[in-house]
N, C-alpha and C positions, 0 to 999 in steps of 0.2 A: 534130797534137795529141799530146801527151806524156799516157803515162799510164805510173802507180804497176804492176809486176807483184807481184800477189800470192805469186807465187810465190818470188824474189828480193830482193823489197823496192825492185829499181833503175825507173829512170825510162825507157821506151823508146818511140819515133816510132810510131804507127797506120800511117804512112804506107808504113815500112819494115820491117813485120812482116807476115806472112802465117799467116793462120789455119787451120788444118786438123781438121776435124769426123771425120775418116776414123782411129779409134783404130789401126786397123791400121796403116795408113800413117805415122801417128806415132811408133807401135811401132820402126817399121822405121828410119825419120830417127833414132832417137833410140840404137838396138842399133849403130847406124854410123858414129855419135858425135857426132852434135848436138844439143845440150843445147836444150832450151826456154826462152824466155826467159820466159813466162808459160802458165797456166792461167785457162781460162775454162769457168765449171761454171753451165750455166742447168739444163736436163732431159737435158744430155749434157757429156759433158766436148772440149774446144776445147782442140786445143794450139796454142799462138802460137810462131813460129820465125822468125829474122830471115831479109826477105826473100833477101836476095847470098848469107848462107850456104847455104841453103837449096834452092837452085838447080839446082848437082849434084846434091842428092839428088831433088826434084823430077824432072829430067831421064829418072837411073836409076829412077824409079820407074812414069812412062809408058810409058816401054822394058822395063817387066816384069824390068830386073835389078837391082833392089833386095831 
């Protein structure tokens, strides 16, 4: 399903973006140079990151060296 990012304005796959509730950890994705491709704001804020890019940082992040 294709949806509008609020944050970009461009068109991006549900399928192929992964959501992260975790601001810290977004913090972190994001100081290491992965840009978000949306924002999702209900009673907290949700960073959305494309899933393949996201990957490596994922990886280093379970592994504590992120």
């Amino acid at each position: 399903m294709l949806i509008k990012s609020k944050l970009t304005n461009e068109m991006y796959d549900d399928i192929s973006s992964v959501k992260i509730p975790n601001n810290l950890q977004a913090y972190k994705y994001m100081i290491n140079g992965l840009k978000p491709i949306d924002l999702i704001y209900t009673d907290r804020l949700v960073f959305v990151f494309n899933r393949t890019e996201s990957k490596v940082f994922f990886d280093k992040w379970c592994n504590h060296l992120l």
